[in-house]
N, C-alpha and C positions, 0 to 999 in steps of 0.2 A: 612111017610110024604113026601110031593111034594114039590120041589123047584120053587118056584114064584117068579120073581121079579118085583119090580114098572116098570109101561111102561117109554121109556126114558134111561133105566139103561143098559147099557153096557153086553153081557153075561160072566160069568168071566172069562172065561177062554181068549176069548178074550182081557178082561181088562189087566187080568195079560202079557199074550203076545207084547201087546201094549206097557203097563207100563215099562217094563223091555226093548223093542227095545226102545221108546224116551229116558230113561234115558242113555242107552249105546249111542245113537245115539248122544246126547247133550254134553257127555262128550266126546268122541273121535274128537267128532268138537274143541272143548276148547284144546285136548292133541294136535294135529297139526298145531291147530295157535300156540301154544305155545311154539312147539317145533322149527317151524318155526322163531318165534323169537327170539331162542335160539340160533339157528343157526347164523343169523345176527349178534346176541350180540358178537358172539364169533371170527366172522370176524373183528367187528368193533374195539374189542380188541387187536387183531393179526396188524392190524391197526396201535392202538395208540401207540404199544407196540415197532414196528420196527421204528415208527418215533422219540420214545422217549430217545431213546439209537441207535443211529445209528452205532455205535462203536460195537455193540456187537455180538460175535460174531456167524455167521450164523453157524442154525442146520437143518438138513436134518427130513423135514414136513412138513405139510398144515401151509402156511405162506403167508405177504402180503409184498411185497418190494416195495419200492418206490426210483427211478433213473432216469437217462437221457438215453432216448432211442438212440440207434446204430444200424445202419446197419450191418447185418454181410455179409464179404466177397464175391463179387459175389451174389448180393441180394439188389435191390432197391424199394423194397415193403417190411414192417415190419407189417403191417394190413392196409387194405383200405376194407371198407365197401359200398358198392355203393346198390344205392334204387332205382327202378327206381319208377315212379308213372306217371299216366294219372290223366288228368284235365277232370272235367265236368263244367258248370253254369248254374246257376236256376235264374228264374226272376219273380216278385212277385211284381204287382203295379208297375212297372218300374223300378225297387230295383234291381240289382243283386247281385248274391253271386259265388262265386265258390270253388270248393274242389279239392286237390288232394290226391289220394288213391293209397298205393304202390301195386304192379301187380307185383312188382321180387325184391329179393335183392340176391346180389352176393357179398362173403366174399375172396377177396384174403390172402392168409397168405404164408409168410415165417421165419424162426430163425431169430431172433435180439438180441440183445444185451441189456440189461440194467445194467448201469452205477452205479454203490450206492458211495453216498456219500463219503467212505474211497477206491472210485474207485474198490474196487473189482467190474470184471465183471461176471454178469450172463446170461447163455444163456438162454433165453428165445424160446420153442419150443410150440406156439400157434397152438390149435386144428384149423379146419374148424368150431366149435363149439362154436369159442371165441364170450366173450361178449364184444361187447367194448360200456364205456361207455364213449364216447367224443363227441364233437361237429357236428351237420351235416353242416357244415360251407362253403360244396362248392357245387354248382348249376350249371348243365346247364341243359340248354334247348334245347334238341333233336328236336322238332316240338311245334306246338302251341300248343298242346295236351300231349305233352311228354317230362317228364324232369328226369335227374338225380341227386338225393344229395346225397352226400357221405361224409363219416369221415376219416381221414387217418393218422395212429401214422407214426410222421416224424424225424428225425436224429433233436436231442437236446432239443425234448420236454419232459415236467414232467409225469412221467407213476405211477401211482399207480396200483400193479399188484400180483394178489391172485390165487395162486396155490401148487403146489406141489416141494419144493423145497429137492434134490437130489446130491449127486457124481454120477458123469458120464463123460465120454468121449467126447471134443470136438474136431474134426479134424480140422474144421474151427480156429482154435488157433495158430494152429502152421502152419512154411511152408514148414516143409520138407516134402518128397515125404512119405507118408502112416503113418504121424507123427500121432499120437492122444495127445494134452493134457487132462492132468486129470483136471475139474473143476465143478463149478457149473452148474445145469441145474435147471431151472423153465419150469413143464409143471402142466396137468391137474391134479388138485386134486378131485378125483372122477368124473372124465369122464368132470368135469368144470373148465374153467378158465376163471377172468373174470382181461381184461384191462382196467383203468382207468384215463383220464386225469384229473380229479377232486377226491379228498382226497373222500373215499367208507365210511368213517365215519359217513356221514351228509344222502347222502341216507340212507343209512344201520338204521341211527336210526330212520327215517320217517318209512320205511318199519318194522321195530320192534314196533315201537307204533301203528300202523295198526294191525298187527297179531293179538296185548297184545289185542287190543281193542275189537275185534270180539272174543278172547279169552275170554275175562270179560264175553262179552253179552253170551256167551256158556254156563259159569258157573251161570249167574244171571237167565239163564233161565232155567239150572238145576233145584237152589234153587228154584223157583217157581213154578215149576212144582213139585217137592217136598216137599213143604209145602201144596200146594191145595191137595196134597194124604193124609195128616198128617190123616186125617180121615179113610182113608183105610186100612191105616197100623195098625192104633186101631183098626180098626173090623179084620182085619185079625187075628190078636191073642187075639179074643173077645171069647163072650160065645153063642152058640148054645141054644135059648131057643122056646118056642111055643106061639105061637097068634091063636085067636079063630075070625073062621067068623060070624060077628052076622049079616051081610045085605049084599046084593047085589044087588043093582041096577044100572041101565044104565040111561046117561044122553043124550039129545039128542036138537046138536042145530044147526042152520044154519052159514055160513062166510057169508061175504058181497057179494060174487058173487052165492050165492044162494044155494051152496052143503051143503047138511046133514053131519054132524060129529057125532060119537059117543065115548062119557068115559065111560068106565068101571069100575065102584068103587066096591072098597070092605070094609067093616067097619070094623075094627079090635078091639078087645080087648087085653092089653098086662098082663099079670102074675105082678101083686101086683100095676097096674095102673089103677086110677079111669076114666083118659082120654081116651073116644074112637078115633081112628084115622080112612081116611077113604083116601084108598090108590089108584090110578090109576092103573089097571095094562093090560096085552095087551090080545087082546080080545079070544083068546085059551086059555090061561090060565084063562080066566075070565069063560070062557064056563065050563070047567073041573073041577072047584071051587064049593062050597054047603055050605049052612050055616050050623054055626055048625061043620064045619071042622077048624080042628087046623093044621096049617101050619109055617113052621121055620122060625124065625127071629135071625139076629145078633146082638147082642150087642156090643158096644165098642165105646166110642167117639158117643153117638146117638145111633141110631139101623136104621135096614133095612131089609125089604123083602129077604127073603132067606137066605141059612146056608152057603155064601159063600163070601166074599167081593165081589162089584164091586162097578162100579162107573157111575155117568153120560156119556152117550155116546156122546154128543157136547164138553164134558172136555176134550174130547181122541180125536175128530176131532181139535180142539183147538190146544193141542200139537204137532200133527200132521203137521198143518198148519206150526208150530213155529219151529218143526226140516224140513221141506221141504224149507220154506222162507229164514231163517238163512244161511245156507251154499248156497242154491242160491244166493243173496245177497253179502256176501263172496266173491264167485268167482269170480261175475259179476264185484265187485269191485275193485276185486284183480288183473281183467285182466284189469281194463280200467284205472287203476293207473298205472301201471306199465311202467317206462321207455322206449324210442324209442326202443331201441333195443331188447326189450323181448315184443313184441307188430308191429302189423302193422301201420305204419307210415299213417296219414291221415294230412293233413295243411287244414284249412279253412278261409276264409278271402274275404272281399266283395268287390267288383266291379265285372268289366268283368274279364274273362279268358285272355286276352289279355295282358291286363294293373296291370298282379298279378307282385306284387317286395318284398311284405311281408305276405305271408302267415303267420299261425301261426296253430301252432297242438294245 
């Protein structure tokens, strides 16, 4: 016996290749928001944990402190983030608008100090890599065309600050000649550190309900993609049985822009069914076919052409669509939510270029 299946129907092997990459594909999408979330949960804990007990005492790990920022010694920059961005304006019916788009950012850093509440000091040793999440609160304007904003952690403001806290040596402590004190250091905790003049809890949990969210849709589009196979899965551990061709003919008919189509039917009869059935199938296999030849059908959950499951080929282009969209989507969203500082900085805001005093991103 020959393997035939209905025109339309996927071949299996292909099905089964397809079916098993959307399904891994759907869940690894679901396992990385999620874990992502996790992630966040676990800062925002680390968080509520240090502001809840300020008294307690400090252990050397991935940690968030929260103090009053200090300069250390020989050192009047503790982070300044400077942006530059160029201005364009568009005009439309007499309407102006205009935009600025950053073109460079430049991160100075040096050791500071933060202050905790029972005054212990820790040193704080920020990458080039820091995140800071503070105000862009100071502007100038280089040319009509060209301005600078920048953020800058300054002596006695509130620092919420996550990283890797350690024993280690500060020379800057002491002042004798080649003295080192033993104290605390804050630096990166896995290559990251991020400063905060706003409590990391209230982002942290927007960014957590984001991930969960696209994480949901991962899994709900699993489940559904999984349930439209429910059928599959019963013919795959179905039975092997035979169907007989009693007719074969071709039908033959025009679209509305005038081309010939042709179907190629086959009339089947099934083993202990009074119902004939009369099946589409593609036109080589229709050629190859004779009446009177008995050819393999699967049983399970229905039946179908052939001794081997597959399925609809637009149901695989379908999921297809739905693991390519999803994580696109994802990204897409993931990059244009994302705070000043993990993103390039754009302000837009109407009038002339001239007469800008509040952009707004």
């Amino acid at each position: 016996m020959r393997d035939i299946y209905e025109e339309g129907m996927a071949r299996p092997t292909i099905a089964l290749v397809m079916i098993v990459g959307l399904s891994l594909a759907l869940l690894w999408m679901a396992v990385v928001a999620f874990m992502r979330a996790r992630r966040r949960t676990k800062i925002a804990a680390e968080e509520a944990a240090s502001l809840s007990d300020p008294n307690a005492p400090l252990q050397e790990g991935e940690i968030v402190l929260s103090g009053i920022v200090e300069h250390a010694p020989a050192h009047d920059v503790a982070v300044r983030v400077e942006i530059t961005q160029e201005g364009t304006e568009h005009e439309s019916s007499g309407s102006y608008s205009h935009r600025w788009t950053e073109v460079d950012r430049t991160t100075t850093v040096s050791p500071f100090y933060l202050v905790l509440r029972d005054k212990t000091r820790v040193r704080v040793e920020p990458p080039k890599t820091v995140e800071v999440a503070d105000d862009l609160d100071h502007k100038v304007l280089i040319s009509d065309k060209r301005r600078i904003r920048s953020a800058e952690l300054v002596p006695g403001e509130s620092l919420h600050a996550h990283g890797w806290l350690e024993r280690g040596g500060d020379a800057e402590a002491t002042a004798g000649y080649r003295d080192v004190a033993w104290g605390w250091l804050l630096r990166p905790a896995n290559k990251r550190m991020m400063l905060s003049s706003h409590p990391l809890g209230d982002g942290l949990r927007k960014r957590v309900a984001f991930h969960r969210r696209y994480g949901m849709a991962a899994v709900f589009g699993f489940l559904i993609l999984q349930i439209s196979l429910l059928g599959y899965y019963a013919r795959a551990f179905g039975t092997v049985e035979e169907a007989t061709v009693i007719d074969r003919t071709v039908s033959q008919y025009e679209d509305s822009d005038g081309h010939t189509h042709y179907d190629y039917l086959l009339k089947l009869e099934l083993p202990g069914e009074p119902t004939q059935y009369t099946m589409e199938v593609y036109d080589d296999a229709f050629a190859s076919t004779s009446k009177g030849e008995r050819l393999p059908i699967l049983r399970g959950w229905g039946w179908e052409l052939g001794a081997r499951p597959t399925v609809p080929g637009w149901r695989l282009m379908v999921g297809l669509l739905l693991v390519i969209a999803l994580p696109l989507i994802y990204k897409l969203r993931r990059v244009a939510t994302r705070p000043w500082f993990r993103r390039k900085v754009v302000d837009k805001g109407s009038g002339r270029l001239t007469n800008d005093t509040e952009s707004k991103e």
